[in-house]
N, CA, C and O of each residue as an XYZ file, in Angstrom:
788
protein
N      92.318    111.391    -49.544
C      92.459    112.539    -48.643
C      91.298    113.505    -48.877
O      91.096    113.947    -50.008
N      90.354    113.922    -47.598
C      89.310    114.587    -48.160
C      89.809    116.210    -48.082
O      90.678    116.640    -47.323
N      89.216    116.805    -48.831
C      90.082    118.136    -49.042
C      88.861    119.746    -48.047
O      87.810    120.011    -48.630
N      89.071    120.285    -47.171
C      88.323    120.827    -46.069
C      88.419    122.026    -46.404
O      89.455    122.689    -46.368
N      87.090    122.485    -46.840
C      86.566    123.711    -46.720
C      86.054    124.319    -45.152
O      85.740    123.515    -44.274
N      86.012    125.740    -44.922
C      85.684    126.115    -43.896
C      84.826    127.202    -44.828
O      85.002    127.639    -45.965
N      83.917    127.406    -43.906
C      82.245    127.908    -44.760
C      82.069    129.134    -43.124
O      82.279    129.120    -41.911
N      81.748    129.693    -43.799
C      81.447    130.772    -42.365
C      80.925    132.099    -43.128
O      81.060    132.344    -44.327
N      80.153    133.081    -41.919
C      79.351    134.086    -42.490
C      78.602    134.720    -41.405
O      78.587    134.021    -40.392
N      77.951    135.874    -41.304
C      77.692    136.585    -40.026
C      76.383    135.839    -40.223
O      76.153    135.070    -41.157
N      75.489    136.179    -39.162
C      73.764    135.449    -38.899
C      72.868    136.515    -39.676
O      72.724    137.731    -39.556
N      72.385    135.654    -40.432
C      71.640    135.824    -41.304
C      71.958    135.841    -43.089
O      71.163    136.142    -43.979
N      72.972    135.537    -43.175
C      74.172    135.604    -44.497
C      73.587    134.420    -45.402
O      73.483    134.435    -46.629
N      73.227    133.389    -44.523
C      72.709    132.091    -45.625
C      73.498    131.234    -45.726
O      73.662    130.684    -46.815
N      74.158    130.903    -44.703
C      75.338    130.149    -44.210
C      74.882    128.496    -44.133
O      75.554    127.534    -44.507
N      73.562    128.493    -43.542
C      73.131    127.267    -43.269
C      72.394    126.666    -44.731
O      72.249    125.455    -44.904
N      71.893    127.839    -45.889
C      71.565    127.304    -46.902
C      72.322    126.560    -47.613
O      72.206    125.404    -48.021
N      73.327    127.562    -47.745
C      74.326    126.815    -48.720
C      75.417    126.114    -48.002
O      76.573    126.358    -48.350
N      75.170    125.182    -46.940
C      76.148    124.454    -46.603
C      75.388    123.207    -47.220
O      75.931    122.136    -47.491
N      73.806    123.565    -47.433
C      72.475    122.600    -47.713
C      73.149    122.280    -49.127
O      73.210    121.130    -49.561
N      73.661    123.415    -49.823
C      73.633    123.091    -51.510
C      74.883    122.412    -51.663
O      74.918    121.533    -52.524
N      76.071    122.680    -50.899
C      77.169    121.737    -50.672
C      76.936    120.359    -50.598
O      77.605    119.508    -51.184
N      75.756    120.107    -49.703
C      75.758    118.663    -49.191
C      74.971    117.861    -50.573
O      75.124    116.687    -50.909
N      74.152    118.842    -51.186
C      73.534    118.171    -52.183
C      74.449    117.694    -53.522
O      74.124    116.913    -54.417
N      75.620    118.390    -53.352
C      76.681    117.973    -54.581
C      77.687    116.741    -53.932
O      78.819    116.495    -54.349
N      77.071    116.109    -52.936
C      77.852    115.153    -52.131
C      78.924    115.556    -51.294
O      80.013    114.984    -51.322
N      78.679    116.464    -50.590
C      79.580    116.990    -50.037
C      79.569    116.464    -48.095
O      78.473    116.678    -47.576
N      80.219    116.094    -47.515
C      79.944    115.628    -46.116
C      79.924    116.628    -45.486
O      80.928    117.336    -45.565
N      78.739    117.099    -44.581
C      79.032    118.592    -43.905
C      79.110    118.531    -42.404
O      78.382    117.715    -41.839
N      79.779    119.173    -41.805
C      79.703    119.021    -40.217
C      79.023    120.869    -39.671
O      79.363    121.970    -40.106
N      78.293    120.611    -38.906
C      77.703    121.667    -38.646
C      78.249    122.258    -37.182
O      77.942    121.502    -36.260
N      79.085    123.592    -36.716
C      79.431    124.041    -35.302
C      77.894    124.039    -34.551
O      77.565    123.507    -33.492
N      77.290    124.640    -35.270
C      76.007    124.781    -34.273
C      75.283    123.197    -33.904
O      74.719    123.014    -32.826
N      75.319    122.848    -34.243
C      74.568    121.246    -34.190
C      75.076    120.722    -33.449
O      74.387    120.150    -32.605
N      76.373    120.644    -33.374
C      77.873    120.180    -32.698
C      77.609    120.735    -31.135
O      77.811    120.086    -30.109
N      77.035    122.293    -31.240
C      76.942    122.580    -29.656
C      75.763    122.499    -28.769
O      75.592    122.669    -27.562
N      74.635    122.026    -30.260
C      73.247    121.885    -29.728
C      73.604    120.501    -28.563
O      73.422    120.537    -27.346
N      74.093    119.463    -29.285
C      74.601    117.773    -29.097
C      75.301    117.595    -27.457
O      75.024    116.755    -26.601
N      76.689    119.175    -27.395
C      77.268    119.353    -26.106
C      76.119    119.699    -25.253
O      76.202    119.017    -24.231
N      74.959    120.553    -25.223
C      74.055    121.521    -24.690
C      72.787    120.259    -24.262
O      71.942    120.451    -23.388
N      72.883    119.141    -24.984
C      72.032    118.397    -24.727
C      72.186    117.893    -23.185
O      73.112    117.992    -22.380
N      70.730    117.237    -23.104
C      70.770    116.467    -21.642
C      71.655    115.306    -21.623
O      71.157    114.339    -22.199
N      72.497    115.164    -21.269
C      73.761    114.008    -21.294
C      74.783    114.257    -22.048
O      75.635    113.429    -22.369
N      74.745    115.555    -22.410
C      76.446    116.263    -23.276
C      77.327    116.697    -22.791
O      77.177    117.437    -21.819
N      78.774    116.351    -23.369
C      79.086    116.468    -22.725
C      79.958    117.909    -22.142
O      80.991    117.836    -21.477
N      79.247    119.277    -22.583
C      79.508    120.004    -21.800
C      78.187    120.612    -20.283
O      78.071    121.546    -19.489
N      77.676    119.700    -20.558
C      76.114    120.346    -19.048
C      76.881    120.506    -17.910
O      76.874    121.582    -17.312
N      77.683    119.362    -17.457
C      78.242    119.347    -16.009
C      79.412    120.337    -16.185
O      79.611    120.881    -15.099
N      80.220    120.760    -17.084
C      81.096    121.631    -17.085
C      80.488    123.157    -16.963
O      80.860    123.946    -16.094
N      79.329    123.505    -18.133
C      78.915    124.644    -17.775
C      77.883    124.406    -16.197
O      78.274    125.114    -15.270
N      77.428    124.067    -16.079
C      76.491    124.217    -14.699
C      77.216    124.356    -13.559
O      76.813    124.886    -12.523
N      78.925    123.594    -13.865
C      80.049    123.984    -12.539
C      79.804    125.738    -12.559
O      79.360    126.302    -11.559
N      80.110    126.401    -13.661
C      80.145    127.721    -14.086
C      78.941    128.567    -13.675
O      78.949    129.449    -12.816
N      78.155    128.263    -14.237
C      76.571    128.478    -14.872
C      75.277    127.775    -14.290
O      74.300    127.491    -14.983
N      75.416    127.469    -12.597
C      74.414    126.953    -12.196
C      73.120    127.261    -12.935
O      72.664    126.229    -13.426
N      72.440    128.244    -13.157
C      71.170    128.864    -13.508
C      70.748    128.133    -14.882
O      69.650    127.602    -15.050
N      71.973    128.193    -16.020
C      71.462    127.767    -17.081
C      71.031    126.279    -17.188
O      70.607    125.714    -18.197
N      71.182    125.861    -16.205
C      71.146    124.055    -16.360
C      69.233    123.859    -16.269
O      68.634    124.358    -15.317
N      68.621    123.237    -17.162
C      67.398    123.075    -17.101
C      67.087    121.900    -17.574
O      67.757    121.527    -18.537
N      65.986    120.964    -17.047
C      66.373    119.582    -17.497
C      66.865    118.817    -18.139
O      66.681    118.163    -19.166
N      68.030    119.091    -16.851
C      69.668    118.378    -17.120
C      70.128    118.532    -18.397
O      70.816    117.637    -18.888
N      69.802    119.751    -19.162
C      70.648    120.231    -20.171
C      70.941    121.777    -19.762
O      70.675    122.309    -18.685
N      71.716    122.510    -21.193
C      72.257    123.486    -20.961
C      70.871    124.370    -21.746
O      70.309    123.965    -22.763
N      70.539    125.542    -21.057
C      69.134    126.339    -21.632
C      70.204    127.764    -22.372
O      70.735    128.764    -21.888
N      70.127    127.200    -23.670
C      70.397    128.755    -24.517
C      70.219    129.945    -24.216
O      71.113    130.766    -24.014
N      68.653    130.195    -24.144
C      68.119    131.271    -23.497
C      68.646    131.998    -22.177
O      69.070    133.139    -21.994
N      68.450    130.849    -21.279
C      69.497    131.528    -19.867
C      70.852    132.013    -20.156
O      71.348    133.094    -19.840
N      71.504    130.786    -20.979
C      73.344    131.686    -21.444
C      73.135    132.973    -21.885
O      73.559    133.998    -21.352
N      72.276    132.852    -23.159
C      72.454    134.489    -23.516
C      72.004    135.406    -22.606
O      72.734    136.396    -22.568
N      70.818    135.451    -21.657
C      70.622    136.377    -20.699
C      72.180    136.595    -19.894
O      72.697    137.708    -19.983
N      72.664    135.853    -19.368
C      73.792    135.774    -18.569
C      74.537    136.551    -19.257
O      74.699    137.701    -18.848
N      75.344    135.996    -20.796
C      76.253    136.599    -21.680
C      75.551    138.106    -21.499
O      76.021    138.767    -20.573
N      74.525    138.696    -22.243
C      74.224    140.026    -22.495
C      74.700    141.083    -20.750
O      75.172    142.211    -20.614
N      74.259    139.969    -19.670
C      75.049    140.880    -18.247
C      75.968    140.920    -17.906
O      76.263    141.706    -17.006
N      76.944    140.011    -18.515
C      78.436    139.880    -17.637
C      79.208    139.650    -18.690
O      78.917    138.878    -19.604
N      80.380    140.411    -18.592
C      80.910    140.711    -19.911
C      81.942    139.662    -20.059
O      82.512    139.494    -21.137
N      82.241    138.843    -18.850
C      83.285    138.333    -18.428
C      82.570    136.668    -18.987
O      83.384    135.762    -19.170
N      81.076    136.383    -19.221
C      80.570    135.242    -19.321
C      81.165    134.413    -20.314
O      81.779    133.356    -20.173
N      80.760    135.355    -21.809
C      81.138    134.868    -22.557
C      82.455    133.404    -22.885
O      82.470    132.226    -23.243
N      83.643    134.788    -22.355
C      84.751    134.136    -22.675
C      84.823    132.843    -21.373
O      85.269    131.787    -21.823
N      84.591    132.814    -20.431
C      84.402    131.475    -19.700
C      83.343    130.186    -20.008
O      83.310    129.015    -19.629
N      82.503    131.006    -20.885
C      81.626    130.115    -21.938
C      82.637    129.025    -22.800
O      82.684    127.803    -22.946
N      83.457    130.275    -23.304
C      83.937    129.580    -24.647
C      84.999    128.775    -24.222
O      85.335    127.828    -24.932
N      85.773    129.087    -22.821
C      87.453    128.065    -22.334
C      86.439    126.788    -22.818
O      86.720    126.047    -23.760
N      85.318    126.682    -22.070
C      84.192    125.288    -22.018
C      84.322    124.593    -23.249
O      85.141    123.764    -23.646
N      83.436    125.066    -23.701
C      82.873    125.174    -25.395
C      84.000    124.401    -26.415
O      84.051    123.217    -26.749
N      84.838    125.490    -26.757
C      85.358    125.223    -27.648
C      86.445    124.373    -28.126
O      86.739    124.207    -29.310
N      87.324    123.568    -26.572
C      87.886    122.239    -27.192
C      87.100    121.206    -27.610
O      87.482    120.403    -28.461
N      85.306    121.131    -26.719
C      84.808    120.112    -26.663
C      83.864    120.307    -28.955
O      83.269    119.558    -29.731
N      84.292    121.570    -28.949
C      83.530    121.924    -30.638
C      84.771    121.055    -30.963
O      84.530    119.941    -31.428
N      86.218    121.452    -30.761
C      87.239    121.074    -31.473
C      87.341    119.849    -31.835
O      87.349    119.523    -33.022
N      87.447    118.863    -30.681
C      87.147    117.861    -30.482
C      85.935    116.678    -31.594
O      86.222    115.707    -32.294
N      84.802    117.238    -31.352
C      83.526    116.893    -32.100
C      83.892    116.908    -33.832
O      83.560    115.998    -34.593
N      84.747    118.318    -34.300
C      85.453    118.286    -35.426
C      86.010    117.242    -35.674
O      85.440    116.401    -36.370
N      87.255    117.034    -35.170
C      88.518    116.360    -35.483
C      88.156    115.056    -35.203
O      88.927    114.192    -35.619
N      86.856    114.590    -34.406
C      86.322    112.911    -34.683
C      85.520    112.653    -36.380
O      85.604    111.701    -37.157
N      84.733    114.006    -36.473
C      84.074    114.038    -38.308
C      85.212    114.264    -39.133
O      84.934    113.788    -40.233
N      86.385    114.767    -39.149
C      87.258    114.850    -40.300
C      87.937    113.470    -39.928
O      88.327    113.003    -40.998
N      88.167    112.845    -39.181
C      89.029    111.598    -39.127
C      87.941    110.218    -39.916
O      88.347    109.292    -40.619
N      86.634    110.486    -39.533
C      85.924    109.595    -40.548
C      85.551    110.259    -41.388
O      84.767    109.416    -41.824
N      85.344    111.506    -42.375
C      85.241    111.379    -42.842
C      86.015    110.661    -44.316
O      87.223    110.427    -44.355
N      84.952    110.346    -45.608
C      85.691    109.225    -46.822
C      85.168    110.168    -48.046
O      85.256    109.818    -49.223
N      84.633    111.365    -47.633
C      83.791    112.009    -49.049
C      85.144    112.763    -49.754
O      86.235    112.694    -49.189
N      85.010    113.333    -50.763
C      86.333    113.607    -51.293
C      86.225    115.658    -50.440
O      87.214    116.274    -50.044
N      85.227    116.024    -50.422
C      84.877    117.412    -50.115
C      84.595    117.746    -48.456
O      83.419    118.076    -48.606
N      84.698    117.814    -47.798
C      84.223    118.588    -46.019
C      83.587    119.517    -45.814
O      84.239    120.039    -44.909
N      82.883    120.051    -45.961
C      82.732    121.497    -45.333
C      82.421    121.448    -43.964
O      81.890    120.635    -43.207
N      82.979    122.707    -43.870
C      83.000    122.842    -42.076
C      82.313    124.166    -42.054
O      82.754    125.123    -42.692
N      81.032    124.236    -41.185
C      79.880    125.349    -41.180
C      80.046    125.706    -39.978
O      79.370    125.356    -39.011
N      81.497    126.840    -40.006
C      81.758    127.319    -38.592
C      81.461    128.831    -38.460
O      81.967    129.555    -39.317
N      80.630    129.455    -37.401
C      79.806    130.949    -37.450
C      81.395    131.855    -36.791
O      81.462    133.059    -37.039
N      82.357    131.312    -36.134
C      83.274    131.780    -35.774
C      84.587    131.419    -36.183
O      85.554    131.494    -35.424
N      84.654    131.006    -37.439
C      85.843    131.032    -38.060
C      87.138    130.974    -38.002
O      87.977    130.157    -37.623
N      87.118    132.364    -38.611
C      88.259    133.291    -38.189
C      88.321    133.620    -36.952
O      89.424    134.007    -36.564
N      87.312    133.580    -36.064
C      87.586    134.606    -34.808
C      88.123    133.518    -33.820
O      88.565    133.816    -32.710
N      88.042    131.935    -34.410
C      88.720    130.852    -33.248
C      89.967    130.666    -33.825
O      90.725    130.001    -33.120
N      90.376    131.005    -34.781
C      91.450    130.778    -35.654
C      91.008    129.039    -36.294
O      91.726    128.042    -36.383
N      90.152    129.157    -36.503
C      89.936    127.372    -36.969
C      90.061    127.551    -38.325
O      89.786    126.535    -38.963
N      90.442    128.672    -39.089
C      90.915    128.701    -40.679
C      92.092    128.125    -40.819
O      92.400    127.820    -41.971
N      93.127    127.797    -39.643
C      94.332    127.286    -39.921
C      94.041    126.064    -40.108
O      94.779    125.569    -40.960
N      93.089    125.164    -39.575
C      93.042    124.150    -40.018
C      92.449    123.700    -41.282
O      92.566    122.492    -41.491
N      91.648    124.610    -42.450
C      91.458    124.418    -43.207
C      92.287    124.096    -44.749
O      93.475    124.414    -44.696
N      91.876    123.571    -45.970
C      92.496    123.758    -47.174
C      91.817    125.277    -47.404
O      92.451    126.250    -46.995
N      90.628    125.455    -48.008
C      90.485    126.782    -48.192
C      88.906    127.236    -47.143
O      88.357    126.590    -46.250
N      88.612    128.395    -47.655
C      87.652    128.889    -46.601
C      86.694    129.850    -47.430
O      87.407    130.646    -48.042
N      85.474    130.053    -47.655
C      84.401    129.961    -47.810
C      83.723    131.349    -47.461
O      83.602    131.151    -46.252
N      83.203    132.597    -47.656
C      82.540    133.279    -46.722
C      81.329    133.559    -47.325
O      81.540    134.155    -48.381
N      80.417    133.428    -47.163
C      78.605    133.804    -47.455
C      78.350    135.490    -47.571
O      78.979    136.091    -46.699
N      77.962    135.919    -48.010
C      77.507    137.361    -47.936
C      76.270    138.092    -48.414
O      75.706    137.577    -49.379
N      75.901    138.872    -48.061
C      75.016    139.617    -48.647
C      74.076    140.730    -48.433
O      73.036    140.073    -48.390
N      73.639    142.184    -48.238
C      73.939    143.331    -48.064
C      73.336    143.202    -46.663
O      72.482    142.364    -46.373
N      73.906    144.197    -45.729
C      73.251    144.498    -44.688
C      72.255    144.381    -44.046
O      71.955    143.852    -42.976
N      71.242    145.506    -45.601
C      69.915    145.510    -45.082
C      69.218    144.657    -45.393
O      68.063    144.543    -44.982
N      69.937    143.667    -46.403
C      68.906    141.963    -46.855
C      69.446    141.499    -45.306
O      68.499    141.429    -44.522
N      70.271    141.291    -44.924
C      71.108    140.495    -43.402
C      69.701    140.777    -42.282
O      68.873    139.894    -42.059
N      69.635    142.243    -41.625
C      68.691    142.829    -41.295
C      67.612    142.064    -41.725
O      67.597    141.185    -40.863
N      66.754    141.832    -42.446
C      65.614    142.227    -43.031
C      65.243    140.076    -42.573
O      64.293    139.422    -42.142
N      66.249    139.878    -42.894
C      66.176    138.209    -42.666
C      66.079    137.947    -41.108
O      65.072    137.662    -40.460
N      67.225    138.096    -40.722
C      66.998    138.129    -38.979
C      65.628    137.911    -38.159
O      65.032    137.085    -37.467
N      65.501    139.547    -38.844
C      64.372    140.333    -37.796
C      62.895    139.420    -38.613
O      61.892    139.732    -37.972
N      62.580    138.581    -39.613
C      61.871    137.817    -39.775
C      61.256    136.690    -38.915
O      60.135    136.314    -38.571
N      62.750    136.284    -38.713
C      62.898    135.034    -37.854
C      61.655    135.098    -36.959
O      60.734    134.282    -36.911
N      61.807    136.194    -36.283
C      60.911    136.767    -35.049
C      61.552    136.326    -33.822
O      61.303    136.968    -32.802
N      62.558    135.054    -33.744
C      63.181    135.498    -32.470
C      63.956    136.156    -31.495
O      64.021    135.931    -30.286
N      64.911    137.546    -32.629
C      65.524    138.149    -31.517
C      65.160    139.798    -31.875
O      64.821    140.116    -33.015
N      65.263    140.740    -30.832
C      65.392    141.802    -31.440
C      66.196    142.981    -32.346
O      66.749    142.275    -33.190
N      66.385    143.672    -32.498
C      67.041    144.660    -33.291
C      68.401    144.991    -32.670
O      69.488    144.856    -33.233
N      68.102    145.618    -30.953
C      69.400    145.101    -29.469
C      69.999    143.953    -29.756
O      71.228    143.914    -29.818
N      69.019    142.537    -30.036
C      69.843    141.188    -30.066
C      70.971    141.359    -31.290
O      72.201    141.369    -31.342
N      70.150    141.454    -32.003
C      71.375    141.288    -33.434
C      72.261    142.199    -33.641
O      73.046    141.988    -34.565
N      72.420    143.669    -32.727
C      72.997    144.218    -33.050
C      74.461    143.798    -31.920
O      75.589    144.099    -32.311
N      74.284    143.147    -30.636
C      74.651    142.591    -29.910
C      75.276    141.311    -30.441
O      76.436    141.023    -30.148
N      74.831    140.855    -30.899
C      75.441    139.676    -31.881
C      76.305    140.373    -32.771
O      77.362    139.781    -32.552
N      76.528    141.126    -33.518
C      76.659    141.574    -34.198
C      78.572    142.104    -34.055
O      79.562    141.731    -34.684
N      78.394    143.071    -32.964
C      79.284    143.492    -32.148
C      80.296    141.946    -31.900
O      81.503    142.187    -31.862
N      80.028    140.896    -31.786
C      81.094    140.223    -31.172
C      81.832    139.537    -32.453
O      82.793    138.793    -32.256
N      81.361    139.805    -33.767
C      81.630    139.005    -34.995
C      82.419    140.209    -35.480
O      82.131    141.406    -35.515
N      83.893    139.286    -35.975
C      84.618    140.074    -36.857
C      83.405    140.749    -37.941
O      82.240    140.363    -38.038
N      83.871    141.536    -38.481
C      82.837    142.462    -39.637
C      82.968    141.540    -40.858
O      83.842    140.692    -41.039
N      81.988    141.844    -41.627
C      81.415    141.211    -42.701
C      82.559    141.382    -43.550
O      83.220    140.356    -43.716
N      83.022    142.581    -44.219
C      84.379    142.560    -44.884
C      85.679    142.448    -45.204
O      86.438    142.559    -46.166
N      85.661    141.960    -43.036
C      86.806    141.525    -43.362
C      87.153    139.722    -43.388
O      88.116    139.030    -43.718
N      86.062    139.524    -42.956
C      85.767    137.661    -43.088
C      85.658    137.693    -44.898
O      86.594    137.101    -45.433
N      84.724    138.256    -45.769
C      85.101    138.192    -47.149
C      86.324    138.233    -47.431
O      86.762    137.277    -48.071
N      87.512    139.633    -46.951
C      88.405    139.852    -47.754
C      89.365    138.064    -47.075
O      89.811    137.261    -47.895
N      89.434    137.912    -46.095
C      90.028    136.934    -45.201
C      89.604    135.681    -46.645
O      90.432    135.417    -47.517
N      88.565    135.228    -46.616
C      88.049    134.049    -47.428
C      88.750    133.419    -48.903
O      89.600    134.086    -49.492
N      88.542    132.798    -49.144
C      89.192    131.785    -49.874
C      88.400    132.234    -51.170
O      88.920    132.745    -52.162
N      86.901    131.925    -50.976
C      86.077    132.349    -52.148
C      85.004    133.033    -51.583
O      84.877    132.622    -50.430
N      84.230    133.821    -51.828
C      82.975    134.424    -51.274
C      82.066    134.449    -51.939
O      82.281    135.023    -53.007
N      80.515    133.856    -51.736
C      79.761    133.515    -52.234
C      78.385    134.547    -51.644
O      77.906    134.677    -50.517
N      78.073    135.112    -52.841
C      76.901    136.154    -52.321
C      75.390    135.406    -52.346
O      75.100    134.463    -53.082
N      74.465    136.071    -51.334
C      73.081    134.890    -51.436
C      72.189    135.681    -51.100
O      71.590    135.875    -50.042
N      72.131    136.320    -52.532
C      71.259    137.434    -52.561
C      69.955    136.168    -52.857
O      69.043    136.007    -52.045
N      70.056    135.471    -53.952
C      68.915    135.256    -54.337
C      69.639    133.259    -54.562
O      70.774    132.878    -54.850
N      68.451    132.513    -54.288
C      69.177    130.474    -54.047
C      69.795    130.352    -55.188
O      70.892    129.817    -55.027
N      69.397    130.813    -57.061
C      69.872    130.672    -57.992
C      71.172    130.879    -58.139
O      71.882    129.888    -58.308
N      71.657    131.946    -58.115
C      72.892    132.452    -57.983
C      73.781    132.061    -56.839
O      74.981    132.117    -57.106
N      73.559    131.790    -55.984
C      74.072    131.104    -54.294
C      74.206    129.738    -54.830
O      75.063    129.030    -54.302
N      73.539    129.275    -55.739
C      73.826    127.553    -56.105
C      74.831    127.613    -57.284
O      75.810    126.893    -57.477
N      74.366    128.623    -58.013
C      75.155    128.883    -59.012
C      76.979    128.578    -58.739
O      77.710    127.714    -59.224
N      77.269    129.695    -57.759
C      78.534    129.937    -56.912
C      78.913    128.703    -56.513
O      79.798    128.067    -57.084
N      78.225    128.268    -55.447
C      78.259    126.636    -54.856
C      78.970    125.578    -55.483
O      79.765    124.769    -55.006
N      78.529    125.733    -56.667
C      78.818    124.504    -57.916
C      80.040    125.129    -58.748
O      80.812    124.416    -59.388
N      80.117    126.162    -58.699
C      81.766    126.888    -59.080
C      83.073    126.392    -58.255
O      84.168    125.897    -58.519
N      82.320    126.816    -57.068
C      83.358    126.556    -56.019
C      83.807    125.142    -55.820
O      85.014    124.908    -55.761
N      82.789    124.034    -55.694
C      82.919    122.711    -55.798
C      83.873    122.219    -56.617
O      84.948    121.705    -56.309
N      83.139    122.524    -58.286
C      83.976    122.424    -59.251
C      85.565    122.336    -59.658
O      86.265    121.565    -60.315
N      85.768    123.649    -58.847
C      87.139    124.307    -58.814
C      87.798    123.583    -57.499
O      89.020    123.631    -57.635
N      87.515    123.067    -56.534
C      87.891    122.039    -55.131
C      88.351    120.785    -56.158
O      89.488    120.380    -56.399
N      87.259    120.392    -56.592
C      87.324    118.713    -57.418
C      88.375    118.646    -58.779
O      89.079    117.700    -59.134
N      88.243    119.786    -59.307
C      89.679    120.122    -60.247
C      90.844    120.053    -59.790
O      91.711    119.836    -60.637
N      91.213    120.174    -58.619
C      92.457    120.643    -58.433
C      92.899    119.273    -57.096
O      93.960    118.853    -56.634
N      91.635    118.998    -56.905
C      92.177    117.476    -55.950
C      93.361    116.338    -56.763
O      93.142    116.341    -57.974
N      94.012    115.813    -56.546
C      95.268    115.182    -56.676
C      94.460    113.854    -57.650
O      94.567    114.162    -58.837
N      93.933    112.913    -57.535
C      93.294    112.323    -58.099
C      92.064    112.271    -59.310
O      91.592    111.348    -59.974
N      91.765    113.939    -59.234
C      91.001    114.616    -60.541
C      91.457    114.257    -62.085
O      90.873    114.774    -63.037
């Protein structure tokens, strides 16, 4: 029985690192974002569902990110007709990787968590953290969105403290040492307590 972590954290938290340091302790990881890149693709299978919706965003014969979020940031109403779409076909994409998976560990690298209620389906849950202005300071590196974007992003994510207090374990990533450090705690303490340990 593989035992399912749920891993989640606001953008820029280091969510995608340390799902990296998970996988390196053998851990099988399924990624939400990857999962919707795959639907978003040319032949996925949400294009013909959003383009029923979302004529504009459809761009060779896939779904164009860029156009959704323009859309999302004008119509307040987008979003959530985004997500009716979206999110059985995420659900879905899940519940085919937990049925194969054979690793003894899961993690599930979901940016909306708590806010889909997909913690009920977890054993425990995971939250990334780390201060504001490191959060900030990472983002706005990236160079692709602005200060409006992330703060816009920002706005639609439960708050940082209460996804920590919500979490199972919380892992700070201030700096990779200490973020791996945690990682391998947390693992540790999963693989201890599995039935066959």
């Amino acid at each position: 029985m593989t035992f399912c972590l749920g891993l989640t954290g606001s953008i820029g938290m280091g969510k995608s690192t340390t799902a990296a340091m998970f996988a390196d302790l053998g851990c099988a990881v399924w990624d939400a974002d990857a999962a919707v890149r795959g639907l978003y693709a040319p032949g996925g299978a949400a294009v013909d569902a959003i383009g029923a919706v979302f004529p504009d965003a459809i761009r060779a014969g896939g779904v164009s990110r860029e156009v959704l979020r323009a859309i999302i940031q004008k119509d307040t109403t987008a979003l959530h007709r985004l997500e009716t779409i979206t999110h059985p076909l995420v659900r879905a994409d899940r519940a085919r990787f937990a049925r194969s998976c054979d690793a003894p560990v899961a993690v599930f690298d979901i940016p909306l968590l708590f806010e889909t209620g997909s913690d009920a389906e977890m054993d425990a849950t995971a939250c990334v953290t780390v201060s504001r202005e490191t959060q900030r300071a990472r983002v706005l590196a990236r160079g692709t969105m602005t200060e409006a974007d992330l703060d816009h992003i920002l706005a639609r994510q439960m708050p940082n403290a209460e996804k920590c207090a919500r979490a199972t374990y919380v892992i700070e990533t201030d700096t990779l040492e200490h973020a791996r450090a945690q990682v391998q705690t947390v693992y540790d303490q999963i693989i201890a307590g599995l039935p066959h340990a």
